[in-house]
C-alpha positions as CSV (number, residue, x, y, z in Angstrom):
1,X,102.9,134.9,102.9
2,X,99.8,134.6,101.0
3,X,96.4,133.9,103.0
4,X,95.0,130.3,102.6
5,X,91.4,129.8,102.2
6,X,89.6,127.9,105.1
7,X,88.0,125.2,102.7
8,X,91.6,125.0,101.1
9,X,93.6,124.6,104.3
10,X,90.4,121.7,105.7
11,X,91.8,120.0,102.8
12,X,95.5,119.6,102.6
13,X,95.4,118.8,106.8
14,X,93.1,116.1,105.6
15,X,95.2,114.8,102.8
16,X,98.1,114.8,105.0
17,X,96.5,113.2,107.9
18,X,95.3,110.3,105.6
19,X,98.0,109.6,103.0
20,X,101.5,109.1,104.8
21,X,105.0,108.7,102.5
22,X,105.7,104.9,102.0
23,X,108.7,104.9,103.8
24,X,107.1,106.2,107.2
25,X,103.8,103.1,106.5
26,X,106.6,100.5,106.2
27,X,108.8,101.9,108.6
28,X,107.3,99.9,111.3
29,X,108.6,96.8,109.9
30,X,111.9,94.9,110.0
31,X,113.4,94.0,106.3
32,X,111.9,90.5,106.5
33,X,108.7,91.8,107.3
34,X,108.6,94.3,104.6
35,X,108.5,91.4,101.9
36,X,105.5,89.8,104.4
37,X,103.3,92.8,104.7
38,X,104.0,93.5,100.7
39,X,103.8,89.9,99.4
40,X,99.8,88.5,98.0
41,X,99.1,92.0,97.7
42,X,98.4,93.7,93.9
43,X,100.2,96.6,93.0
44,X,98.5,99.5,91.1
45,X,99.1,102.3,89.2
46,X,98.5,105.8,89.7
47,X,95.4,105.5,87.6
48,X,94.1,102.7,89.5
49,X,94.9,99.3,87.1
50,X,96.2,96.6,88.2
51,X,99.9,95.8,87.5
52,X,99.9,92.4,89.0
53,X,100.4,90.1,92.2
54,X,103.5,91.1,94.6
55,X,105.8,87.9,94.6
56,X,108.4,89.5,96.9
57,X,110.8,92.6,97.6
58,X,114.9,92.0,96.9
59,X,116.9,94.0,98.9
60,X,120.4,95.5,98.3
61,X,123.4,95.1,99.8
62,X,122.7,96.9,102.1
63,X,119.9,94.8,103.3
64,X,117.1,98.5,102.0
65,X,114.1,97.4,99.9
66,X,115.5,97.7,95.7
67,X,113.0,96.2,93.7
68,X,109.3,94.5,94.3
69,X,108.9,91.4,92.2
70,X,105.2,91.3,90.6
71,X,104.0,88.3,88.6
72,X,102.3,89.9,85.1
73,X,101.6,88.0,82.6
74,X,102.8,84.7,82.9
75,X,106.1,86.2,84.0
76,X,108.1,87.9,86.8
77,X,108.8,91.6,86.7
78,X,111.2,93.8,88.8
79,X,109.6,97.0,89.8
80,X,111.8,99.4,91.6
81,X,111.2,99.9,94.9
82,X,111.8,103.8,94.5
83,X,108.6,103.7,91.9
84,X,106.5,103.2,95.1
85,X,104.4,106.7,95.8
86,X,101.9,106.8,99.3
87,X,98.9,105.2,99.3
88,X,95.4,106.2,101.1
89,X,95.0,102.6,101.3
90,X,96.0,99.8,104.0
91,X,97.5,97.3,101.9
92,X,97.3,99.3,98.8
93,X,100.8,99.7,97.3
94,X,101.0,101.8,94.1
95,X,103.7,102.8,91.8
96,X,104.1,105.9,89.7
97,X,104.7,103.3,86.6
98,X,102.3,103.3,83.2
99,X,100.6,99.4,82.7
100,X,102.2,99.5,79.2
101,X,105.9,99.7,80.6
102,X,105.5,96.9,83.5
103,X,103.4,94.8,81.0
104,X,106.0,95.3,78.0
105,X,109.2,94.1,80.6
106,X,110.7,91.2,79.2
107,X,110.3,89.8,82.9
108,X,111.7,86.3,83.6
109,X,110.1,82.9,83.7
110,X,109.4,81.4,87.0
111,X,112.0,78.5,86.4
112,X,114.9,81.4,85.6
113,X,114.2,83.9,88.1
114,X,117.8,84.8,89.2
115,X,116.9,86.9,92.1
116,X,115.8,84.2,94.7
């Protein structure tokens, strides 16, 4: 086993005290509470930009989160829900998506959104 510096070790406790995987922050809610806590919220990238306004989540048939539905551009895109990576923020959900590919979705128009 190779020795761990102390400075080294002060930092990964740290990072895993304050960053927790997405599944274990939104465990605490039920499925309808999921969309709730999500919904108004922006979603951002890994570099920090933001991708757009959370409209809602669409579950499976299994009733499990599938895809988060984020207005961009004049239009509604479906992110999946798997994209989603842990967040040091409260409210701070972030996807492990470049800006170009969300933006560049053909999305749907508010009038044809399917998924509702």
């Amino acid at each position: 086993m190779k020795n761990i510096s102390v400075p080294v070790l002060a930092l990964l406790i740290s990072i895993s005290l304050f960053v927790q995987p997405v599944a274990v922050c939104l465990a605490q809610y039920e499925d309808s509470d999921i969309e709730r806590a999500m919904k108004g919220h922006h979603l951002y990238n890994l570099f920090g930009k933001d991708l757009g306004r959370i409209e809602g989540v669409q579950f499976d048939a299994d009733g499990q989160p599938a895809f988060i539905v984020v207005h961009v551009l004049d239009k509604l895109v479906l992110v999946p829900f798997s994209a989603l990576v842990p967040s040091s923020g409260i409210n701070r959900f972030v996807v492990s998506l470049p800006q170009h590919r969300v933006r560049s979705d053909p999305g749907y128009s508010r009038n044809a959104f399917p998924y509702r």
